[in-house]
LOKOLLO-472906 format. One record per atom (N, C-alpha, C, O, CB): chain; residue in three letters; residue number from 1; x, y, z; atom name. Coordinates in steps of 0.001 Angstrom, whole numbers, plus 500000, padded with zeros to 6 digits. Glycine has a CB too. Layout:
BEGIN
+-------+------+------+--------+--------+--------+------+
: chain : resn : resi :      u :      v :      w : name :
+-------+------+------+--------+--------+--------+------+
:     A :  ala :  NUM :      X :      Y :      Z :   CA :
...
+-------+------+------+--------+--------+--------+------+
***
This chain:
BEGIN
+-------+------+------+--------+--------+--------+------+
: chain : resn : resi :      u :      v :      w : name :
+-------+------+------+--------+--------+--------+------+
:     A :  unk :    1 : 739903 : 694523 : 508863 :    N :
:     A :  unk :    1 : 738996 : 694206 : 507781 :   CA :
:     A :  unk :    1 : 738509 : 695497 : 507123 :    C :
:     A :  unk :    1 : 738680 : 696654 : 507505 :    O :
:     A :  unk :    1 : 737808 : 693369 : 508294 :   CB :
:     A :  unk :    2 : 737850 : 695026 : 506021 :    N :
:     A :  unk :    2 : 737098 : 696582 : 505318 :   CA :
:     A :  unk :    2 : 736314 : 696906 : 505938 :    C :
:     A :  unk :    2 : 735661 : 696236 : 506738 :    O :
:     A :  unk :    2 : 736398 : 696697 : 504014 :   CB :
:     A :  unk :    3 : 736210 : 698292 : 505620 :    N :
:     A :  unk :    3 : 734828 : 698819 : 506069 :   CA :
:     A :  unk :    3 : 734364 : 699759 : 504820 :    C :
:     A :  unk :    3 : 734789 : 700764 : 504250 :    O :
:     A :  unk :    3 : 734924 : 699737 : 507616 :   CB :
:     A :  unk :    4 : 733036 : 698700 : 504694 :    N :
:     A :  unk :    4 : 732431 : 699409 : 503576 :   CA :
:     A :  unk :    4 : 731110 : 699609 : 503128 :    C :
:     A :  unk :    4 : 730407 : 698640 : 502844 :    O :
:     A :  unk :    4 : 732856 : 699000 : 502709 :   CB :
:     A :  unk :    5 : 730646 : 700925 : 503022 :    N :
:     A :  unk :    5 : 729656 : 702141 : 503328 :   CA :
:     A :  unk :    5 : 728822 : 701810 : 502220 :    C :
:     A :  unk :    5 : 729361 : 701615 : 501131 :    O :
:     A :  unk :    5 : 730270 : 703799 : 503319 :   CB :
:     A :  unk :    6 : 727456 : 701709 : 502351 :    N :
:     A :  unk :    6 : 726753 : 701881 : 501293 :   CA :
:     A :  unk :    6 : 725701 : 703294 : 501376 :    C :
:     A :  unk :    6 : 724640 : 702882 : 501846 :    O :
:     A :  unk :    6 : 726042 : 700532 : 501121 :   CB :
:     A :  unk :    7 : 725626 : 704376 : 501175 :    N :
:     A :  unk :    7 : 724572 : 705264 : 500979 :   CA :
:     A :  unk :    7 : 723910 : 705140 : 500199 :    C :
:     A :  unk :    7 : 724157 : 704700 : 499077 :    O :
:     A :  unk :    7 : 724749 : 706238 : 500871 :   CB :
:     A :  unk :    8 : 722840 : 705532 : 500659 :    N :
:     A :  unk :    8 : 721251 : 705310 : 500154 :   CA :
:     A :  unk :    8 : 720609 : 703791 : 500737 :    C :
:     A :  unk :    8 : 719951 : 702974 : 500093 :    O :
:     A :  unk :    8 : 721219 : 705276 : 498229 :   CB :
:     A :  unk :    9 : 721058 : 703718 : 502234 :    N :
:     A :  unk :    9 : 720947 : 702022 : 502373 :   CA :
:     A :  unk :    9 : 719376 : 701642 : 502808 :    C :
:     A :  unk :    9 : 718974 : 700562 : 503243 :    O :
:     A :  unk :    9 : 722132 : 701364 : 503746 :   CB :
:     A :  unk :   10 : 718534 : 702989 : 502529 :    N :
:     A :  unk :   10 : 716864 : 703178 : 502861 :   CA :
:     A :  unk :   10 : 715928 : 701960 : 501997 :    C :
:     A :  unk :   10 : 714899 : 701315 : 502198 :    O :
:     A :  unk :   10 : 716281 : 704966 : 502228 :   CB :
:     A :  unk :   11 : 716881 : 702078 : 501017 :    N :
:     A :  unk :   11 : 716281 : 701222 : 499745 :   CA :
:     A :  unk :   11 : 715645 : 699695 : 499946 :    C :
:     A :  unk :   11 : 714971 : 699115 : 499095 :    O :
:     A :  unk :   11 : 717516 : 701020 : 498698 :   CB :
:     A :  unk :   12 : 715995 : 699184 : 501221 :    N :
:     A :  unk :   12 : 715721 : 697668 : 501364 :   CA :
:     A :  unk :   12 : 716148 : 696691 : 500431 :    C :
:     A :  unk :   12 : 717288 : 696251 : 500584 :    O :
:     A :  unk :   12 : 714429 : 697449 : 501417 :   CB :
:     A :  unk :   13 : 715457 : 696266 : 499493 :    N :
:     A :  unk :   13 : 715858 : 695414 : 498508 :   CA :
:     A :  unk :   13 : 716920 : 695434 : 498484 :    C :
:     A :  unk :   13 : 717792 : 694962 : 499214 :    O :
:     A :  unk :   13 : 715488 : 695524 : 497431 :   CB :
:     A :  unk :   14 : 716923 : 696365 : 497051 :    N :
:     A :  unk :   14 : 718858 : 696750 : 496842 :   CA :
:     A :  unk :   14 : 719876 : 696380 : 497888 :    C :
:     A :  unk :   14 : 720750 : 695520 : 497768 :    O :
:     A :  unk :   14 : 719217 : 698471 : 496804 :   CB :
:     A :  unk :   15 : 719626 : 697203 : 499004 :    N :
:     A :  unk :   15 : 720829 : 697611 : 499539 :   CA :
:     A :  unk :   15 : 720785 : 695561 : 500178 :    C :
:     A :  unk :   15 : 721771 : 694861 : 499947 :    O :
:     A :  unk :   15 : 720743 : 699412 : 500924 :   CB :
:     A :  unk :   16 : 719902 : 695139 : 500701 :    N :
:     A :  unk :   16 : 720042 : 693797 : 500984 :   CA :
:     A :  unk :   16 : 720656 : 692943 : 499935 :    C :
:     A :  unk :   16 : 721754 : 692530 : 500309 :    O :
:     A :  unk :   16 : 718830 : 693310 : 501302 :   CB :
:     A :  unk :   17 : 720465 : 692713 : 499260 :    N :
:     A :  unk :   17 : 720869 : 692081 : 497727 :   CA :
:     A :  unk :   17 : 721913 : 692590 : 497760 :    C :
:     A :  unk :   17 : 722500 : 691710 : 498389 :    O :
:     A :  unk :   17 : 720091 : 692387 : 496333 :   CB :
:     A :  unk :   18 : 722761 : 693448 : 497555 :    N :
:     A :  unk :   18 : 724286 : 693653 : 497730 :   CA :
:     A :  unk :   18 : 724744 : 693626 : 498852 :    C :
:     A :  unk :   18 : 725942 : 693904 : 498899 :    O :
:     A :  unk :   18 : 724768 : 694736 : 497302 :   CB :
:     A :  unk :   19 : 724265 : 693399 : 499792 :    N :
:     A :  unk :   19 : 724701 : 692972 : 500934 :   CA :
:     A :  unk :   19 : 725344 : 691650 : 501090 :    C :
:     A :  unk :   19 : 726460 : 691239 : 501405 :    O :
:     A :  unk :   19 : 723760 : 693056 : 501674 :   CB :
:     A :  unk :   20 : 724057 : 691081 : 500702 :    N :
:     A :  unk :   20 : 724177 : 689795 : 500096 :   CA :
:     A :  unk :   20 : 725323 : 688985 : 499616 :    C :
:     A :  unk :   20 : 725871 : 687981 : 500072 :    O :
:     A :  unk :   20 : 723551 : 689873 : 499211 :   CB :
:     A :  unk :   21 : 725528 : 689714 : 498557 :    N :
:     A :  unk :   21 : 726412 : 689332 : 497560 :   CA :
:     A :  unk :   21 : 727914 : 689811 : 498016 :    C :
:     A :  unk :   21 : 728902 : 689210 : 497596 :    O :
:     A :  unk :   21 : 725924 : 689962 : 496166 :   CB :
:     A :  unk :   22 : 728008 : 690793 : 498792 :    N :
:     A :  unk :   22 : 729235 : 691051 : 499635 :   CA :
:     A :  unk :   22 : 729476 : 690164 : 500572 :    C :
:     A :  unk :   22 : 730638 : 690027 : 500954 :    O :
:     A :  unk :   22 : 729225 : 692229 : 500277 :   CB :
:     A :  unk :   23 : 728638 : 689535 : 501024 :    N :
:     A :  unk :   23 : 728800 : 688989 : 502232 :   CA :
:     A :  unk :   23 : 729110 : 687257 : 501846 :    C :
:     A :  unk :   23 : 729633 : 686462 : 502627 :    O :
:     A :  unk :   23 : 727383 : 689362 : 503192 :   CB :
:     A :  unk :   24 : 728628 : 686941 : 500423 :    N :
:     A :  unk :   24 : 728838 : 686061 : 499749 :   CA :
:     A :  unk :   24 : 730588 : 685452 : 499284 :    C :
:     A :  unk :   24 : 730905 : 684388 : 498752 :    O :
:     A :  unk :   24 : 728011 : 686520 : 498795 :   CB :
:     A :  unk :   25 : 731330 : 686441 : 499672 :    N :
:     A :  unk :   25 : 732506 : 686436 : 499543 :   CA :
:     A :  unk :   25 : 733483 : 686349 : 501073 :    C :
:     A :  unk :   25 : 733357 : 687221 : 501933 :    O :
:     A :  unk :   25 : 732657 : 687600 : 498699 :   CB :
:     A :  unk :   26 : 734511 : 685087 : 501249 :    N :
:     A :  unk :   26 : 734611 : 685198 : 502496 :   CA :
:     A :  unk :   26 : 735476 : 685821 : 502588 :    C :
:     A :  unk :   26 : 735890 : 685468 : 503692 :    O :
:     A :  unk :   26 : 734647 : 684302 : 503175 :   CB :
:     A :  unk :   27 : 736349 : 686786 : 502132 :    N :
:     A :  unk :   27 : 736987 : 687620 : 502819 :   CA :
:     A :  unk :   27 : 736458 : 689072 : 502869 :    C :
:     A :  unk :   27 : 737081 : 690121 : 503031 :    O :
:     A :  unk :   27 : 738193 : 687539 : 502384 :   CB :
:     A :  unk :   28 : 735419 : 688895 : 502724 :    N :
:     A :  unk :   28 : 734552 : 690361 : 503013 :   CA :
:     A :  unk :   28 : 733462 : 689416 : 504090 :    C :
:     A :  unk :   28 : 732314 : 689511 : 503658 :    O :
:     A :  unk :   28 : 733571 : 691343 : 501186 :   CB :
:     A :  unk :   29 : 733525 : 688680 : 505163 :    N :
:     A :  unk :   29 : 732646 : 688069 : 506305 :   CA :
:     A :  unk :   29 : 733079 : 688598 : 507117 :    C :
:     A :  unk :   29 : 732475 : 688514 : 508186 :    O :
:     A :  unk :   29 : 732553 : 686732 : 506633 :   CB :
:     A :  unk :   30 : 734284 : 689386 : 507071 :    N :
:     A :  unk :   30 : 734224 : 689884 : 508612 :   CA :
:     A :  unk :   30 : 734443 : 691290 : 508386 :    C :
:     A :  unk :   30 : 735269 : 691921 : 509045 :    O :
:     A :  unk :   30 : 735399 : 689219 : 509722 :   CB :
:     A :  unk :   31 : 733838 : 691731 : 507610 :    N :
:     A :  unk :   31 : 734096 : 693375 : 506830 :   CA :
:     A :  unk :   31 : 732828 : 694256 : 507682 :    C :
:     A :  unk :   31 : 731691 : 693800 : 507802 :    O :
:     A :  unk :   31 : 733711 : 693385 : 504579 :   CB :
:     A :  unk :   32 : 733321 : 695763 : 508307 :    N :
:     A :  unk :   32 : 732383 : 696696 : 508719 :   CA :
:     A :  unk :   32 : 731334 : 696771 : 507684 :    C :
:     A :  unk :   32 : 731627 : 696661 : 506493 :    O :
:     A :  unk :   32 : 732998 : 698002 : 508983 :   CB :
:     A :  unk :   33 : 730251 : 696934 : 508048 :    N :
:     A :  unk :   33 : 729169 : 697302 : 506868 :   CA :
:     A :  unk :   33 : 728702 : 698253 : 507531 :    C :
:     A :  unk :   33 : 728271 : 698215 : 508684 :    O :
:     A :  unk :   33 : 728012 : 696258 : 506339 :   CB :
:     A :  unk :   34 : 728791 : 699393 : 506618 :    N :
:     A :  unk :   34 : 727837 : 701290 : 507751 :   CA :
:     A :  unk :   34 : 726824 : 701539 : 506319 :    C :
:     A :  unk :   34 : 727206 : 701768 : 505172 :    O :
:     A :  unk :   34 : 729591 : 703698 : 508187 :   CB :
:     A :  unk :   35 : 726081 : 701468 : 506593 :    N :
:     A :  unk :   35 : 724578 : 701692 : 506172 :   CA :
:     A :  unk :   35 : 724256 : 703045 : 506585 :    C :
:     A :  unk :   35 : 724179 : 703302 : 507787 :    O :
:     A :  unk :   35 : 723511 : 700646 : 506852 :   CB :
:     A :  unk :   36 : 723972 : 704344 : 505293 :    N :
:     A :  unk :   36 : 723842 : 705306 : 505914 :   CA :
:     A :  unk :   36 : 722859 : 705605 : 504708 :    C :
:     A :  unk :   36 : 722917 : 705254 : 503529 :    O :
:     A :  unk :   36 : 725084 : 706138 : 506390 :   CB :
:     A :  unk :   37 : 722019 : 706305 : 505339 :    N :
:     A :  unk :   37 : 720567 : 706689 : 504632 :   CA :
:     A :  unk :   37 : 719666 : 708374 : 505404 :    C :
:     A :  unk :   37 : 718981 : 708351 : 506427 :    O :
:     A :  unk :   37 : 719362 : 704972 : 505035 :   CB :
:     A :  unk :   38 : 719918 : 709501 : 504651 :    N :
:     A :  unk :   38 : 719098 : 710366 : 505032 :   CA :
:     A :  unk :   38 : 717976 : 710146 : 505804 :    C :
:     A :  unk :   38 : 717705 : 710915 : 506726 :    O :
:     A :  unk :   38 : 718802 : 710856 : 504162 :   CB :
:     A :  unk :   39 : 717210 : 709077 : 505509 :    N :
:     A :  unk :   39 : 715885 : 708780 : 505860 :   CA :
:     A :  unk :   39 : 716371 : 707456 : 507424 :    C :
:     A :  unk :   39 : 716592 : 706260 : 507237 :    O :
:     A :  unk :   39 : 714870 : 708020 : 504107 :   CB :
:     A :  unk :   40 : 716398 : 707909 : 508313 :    N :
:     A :  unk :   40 : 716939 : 706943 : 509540 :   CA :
:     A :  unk :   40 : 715725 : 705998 : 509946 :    C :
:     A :  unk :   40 : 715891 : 705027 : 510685 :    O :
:     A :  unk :   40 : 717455 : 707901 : 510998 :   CB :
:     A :  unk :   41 : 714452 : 706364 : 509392 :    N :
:     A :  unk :   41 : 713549 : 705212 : 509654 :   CA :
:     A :  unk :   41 : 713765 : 704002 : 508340 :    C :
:     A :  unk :   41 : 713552 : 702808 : 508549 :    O :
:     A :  unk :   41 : 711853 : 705870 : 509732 :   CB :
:     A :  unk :   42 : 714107 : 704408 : 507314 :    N :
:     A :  unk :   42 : 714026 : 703288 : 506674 :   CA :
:     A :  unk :   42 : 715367 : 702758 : 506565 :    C :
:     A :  unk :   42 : 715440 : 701620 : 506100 :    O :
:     A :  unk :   42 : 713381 : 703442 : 505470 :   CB :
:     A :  unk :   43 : 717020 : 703643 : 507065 :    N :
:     A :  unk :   43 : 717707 : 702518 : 507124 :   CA :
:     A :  unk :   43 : 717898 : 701778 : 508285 :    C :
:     A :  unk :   43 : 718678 : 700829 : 508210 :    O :
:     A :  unk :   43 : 718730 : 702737 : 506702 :   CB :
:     A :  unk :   44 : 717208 : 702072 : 509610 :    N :
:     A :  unk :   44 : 716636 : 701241 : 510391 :   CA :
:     A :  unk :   44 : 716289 : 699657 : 509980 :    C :
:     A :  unk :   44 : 716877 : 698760 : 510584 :    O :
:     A :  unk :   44 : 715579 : 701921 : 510697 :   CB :
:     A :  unk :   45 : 715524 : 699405 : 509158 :    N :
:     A :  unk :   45 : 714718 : 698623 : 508986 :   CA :
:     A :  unk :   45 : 715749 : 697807 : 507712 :    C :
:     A :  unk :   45 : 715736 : 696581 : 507598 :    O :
:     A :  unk :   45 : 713203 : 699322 : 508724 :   CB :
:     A :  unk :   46 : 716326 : 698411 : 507111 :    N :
:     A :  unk :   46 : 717432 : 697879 : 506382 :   CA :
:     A :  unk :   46 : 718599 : 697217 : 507115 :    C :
:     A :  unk :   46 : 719338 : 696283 : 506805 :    O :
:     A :  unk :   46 : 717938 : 698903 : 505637 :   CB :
:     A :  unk :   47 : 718510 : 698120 : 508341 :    N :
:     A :  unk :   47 : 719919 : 697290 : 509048 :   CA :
:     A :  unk :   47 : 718971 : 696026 : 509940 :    C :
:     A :  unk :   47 : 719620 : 695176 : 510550 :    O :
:     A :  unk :   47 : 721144 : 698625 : 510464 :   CB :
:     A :  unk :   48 : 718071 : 695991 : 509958 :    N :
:     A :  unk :   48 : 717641 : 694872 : 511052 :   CA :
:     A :  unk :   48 : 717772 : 693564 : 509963 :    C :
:     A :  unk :   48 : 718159 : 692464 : 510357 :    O :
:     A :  unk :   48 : 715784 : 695132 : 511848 :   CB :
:     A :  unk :   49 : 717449 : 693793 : 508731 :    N :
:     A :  unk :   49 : 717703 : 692911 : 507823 :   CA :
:     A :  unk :   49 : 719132 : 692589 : 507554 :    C :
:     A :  unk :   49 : 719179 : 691484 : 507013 :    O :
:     A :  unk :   49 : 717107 : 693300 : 506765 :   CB :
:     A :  unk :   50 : 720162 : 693037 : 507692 :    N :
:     A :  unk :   50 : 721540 : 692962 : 507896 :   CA :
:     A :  unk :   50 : 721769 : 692071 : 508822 :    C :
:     A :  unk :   50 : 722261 : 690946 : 508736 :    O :
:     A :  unk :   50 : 722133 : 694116 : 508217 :   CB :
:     A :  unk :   51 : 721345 : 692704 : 509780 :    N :
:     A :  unk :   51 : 721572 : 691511 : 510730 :   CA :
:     A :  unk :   51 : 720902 : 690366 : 511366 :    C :
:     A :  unk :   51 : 721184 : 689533 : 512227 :    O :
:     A :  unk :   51 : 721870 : 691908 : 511542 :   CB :
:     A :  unk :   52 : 720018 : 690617 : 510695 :    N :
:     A :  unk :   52 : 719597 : 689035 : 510441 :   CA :
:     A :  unk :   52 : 720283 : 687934 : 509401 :    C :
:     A :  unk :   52 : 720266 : 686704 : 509442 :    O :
:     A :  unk :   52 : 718191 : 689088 : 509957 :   CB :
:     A :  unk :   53 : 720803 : 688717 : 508591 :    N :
:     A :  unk :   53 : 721343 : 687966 : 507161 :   CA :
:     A :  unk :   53 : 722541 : 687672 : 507901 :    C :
:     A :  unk :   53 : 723004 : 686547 : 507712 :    O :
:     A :  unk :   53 : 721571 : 688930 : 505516 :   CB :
:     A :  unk :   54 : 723339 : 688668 : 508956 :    N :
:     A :  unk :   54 : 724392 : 688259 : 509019 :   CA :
:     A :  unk :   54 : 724477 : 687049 : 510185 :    C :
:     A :  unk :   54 : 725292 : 686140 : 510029 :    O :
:     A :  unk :   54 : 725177 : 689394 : 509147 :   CB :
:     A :  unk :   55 : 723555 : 687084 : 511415 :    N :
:     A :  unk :   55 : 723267 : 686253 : 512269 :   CA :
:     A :  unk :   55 : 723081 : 684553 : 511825 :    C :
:     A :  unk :   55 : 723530 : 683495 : 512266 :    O :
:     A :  unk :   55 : 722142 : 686867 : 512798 :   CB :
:     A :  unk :   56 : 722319 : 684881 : 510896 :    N :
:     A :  unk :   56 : 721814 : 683640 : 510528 :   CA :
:     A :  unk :   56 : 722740 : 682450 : 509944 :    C :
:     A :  unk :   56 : 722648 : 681244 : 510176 :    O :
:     A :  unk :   56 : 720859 : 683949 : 509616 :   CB :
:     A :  unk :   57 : 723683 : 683154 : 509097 :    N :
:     A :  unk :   57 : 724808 : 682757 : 508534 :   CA :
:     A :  unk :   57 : 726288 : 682711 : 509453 :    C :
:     A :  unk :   57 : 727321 : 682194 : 509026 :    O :
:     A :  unk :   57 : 724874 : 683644 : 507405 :   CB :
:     A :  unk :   58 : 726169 : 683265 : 510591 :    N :
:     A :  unk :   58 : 727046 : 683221 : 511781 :   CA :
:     A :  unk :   58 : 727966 : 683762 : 511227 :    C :
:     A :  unk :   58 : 728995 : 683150 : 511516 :    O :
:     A :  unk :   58 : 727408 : 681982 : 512455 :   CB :
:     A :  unk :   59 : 728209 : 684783 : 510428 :    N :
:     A :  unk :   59 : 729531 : 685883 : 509970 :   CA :
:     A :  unk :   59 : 729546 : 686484 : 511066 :    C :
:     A :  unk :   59 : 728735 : 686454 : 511991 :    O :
:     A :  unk :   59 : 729410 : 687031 : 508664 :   CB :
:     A :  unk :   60 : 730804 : 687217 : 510902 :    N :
:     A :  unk :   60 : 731445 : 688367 : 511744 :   CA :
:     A :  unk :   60 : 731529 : 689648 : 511405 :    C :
:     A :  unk :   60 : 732235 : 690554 : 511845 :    O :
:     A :  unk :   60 : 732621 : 688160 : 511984 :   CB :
:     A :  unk :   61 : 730349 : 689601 : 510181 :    N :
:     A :  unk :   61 : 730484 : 691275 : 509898 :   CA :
:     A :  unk :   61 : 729871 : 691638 : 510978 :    C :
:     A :  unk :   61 : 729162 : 690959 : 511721 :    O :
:     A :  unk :   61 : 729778 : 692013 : 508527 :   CB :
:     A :  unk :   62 : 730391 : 693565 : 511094 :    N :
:     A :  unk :   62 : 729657 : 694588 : 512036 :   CA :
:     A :  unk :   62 : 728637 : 695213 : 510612 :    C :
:     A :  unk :   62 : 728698 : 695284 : 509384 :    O :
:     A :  unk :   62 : 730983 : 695999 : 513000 :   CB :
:     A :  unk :   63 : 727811 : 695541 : 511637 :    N :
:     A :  unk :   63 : 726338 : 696408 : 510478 :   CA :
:     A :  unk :   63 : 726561 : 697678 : 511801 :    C :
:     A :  unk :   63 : 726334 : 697574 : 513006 :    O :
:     A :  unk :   63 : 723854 : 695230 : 510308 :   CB :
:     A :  unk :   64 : 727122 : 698930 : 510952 :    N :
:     A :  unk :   64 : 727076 : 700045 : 511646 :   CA :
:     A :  unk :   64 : 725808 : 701087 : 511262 :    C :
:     A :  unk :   64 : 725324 : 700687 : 510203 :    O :
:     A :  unk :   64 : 728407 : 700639 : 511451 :   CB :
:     A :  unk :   65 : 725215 : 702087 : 511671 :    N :
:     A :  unk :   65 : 724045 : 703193 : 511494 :   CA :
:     A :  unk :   65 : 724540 : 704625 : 511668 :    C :
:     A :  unk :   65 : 723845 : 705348 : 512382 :    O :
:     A :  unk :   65 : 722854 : 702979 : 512595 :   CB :
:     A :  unk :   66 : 725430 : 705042 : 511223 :    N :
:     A :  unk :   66 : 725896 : 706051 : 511210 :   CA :
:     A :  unk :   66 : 724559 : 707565 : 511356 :    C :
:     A :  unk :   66 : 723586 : 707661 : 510608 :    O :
:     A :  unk :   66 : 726786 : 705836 : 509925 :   CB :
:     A :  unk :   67 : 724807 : 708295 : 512189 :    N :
:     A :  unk :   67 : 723535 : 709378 : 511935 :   CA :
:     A :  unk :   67 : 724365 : 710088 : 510933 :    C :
:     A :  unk :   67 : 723441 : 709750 : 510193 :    O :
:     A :  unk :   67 : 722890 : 710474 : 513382 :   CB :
:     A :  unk :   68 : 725054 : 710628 : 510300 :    N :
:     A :  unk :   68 : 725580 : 711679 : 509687 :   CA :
:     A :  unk :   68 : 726661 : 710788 : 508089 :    C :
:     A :  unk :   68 : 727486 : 709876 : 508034 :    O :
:     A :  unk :   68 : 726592 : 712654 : 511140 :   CB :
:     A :  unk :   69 : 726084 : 711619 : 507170 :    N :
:     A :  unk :   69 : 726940 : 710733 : 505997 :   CA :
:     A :  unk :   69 : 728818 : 711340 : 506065 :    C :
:     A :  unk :   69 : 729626 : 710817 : 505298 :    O :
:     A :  unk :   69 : 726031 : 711220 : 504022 :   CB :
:     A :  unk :   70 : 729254 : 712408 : 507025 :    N :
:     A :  unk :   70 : 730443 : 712450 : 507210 :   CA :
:     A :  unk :   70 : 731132 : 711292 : 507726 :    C :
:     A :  unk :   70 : 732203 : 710864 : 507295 :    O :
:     A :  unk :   70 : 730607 : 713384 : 507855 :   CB :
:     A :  unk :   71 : 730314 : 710709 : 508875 :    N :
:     A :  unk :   71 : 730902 : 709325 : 510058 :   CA :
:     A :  unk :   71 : 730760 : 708388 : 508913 :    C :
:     A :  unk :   71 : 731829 : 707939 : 508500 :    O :
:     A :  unk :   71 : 729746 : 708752 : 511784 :   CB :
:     A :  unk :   72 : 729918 : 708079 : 508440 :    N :
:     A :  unk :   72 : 729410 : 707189 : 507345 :   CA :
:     A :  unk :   72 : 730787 : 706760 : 506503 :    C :
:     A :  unk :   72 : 731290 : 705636 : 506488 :    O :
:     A :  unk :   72 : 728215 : 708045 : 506338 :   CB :
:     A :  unk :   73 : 731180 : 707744 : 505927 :    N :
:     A :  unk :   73 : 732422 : 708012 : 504959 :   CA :
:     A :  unk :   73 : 733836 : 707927 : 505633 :    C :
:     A :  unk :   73 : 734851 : 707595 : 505020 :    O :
:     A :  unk :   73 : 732306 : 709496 : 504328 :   CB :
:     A :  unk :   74 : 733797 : 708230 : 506834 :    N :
:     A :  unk :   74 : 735058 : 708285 : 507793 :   CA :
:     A :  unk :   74 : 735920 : 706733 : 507474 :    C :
:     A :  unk :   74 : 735579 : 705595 : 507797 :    O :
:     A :  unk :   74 : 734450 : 708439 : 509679 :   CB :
:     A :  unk :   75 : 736889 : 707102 : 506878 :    N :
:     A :  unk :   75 : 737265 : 705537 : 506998 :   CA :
:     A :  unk :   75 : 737145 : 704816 : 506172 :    C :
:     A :  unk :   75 : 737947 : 703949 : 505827 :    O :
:     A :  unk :   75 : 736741 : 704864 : 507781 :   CB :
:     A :  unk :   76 : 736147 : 705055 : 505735 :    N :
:     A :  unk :   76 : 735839 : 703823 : 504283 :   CA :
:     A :  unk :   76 : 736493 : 703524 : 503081 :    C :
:     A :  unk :   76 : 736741 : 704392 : 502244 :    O :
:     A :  unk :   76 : 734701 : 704054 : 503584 :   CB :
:     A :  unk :   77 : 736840 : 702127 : 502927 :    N :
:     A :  unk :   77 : 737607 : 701655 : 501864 :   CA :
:     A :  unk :   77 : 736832 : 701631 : 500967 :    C :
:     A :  unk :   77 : 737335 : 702199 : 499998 :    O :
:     A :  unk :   77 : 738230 : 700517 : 501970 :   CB :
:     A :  unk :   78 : 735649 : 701195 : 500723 :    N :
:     A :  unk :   78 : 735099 : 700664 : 499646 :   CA :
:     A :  unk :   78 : 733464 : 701810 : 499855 :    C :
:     A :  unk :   78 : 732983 : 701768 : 500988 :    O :
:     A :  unk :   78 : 735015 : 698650 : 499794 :   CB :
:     A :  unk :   79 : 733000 : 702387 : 499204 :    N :
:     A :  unk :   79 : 731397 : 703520 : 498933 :   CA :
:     A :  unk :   79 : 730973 : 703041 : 497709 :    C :
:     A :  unk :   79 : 731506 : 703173 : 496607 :    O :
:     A :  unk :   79 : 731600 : 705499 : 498713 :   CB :
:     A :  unk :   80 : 729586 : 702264 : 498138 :    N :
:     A :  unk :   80 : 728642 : 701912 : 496754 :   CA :
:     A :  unk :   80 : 727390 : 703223 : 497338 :    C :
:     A :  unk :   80 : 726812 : 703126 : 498420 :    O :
:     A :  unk :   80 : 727844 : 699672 : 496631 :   CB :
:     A :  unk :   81 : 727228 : 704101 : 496595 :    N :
:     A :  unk :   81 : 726019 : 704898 : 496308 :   CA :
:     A :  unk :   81 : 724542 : 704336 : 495567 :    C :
:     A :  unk :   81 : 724319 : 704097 : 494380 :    O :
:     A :  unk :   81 : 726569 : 705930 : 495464 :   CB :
:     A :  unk :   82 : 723727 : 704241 : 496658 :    N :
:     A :  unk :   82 : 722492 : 703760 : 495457 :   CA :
:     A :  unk :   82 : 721487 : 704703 : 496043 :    C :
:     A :  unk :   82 : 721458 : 705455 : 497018 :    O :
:     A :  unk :   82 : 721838 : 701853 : 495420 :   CB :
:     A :  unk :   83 : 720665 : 704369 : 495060 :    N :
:     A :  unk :   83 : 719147 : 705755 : 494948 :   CA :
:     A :  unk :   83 : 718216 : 704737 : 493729 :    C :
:     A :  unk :   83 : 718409 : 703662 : 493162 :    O :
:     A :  unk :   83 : 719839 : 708111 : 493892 :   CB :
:     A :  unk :   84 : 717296 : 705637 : 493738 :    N :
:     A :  unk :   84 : 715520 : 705121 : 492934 :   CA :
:     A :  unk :   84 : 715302 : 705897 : 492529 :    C :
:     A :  unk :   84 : 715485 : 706930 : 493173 :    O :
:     A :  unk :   84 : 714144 : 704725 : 493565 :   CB :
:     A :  unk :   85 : 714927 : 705954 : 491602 :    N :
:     A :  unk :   85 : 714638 : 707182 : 490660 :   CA :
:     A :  unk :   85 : 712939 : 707009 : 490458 :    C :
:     A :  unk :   85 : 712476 : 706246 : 489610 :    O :
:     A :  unk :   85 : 715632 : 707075 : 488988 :   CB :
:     A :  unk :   86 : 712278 : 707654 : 491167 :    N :
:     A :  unk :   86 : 711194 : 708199 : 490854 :   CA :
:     A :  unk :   86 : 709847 : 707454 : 491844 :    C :
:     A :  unk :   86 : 708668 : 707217 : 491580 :    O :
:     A :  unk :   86 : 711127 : 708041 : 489243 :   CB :
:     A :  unk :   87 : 710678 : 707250 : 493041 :    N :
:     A :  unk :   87 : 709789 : 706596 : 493976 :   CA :
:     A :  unk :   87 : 709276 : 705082 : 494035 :    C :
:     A :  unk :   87 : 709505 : 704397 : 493038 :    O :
:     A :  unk :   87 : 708758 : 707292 : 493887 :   CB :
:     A :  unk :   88 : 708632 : 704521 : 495065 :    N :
:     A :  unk :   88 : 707918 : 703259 : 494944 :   CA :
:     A :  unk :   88 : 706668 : 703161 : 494176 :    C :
:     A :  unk :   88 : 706081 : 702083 : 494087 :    O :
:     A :  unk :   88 : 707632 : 702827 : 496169 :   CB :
+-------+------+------+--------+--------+--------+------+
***
């Protein structure tokens, strides 16, 4: 299956909402998802929402936490980059 990376996955919303919508598609249900975010407390809290979204719905995606955006990238078919411009 894919495996595919979103950086900047700190964002919550966003990065859930395209999660979402990836996951909305069934041949991306059993696709790696690596969530990688400078900030490891908030993509923490992004991936617990992952997998809840994915639990709940009984998919077979993996939700990976990469510490380093090299591992993050290792591999990856598909890199959506997101960011906020100018804070909460």
């Amino acid at each position: 299956m894919a495996k595919i990376t979103i950086v900047g996955a700190g964002g919550y919303v966003f990065p859930l909402t395209l999660l979402r919508d990836i996951l909305a598609f069934e041949a991306l249900q059993e696709s790696t998802l690596c969530l990688y975010d400078p900030d490891p407390e908030r993509v923490a809290i992004t991936a617990g929402g992952a997998r809840r979204l994915v639990d709940a719905h009984h998919l077979g995606a993996k939700i990976e936490v990469p510490s380093s955006r090299r591992e993050a990238l290792d591999g990856a078919d598909f890199v959506i980059c997101t960011f906020q411009v100018g804070g909460i």
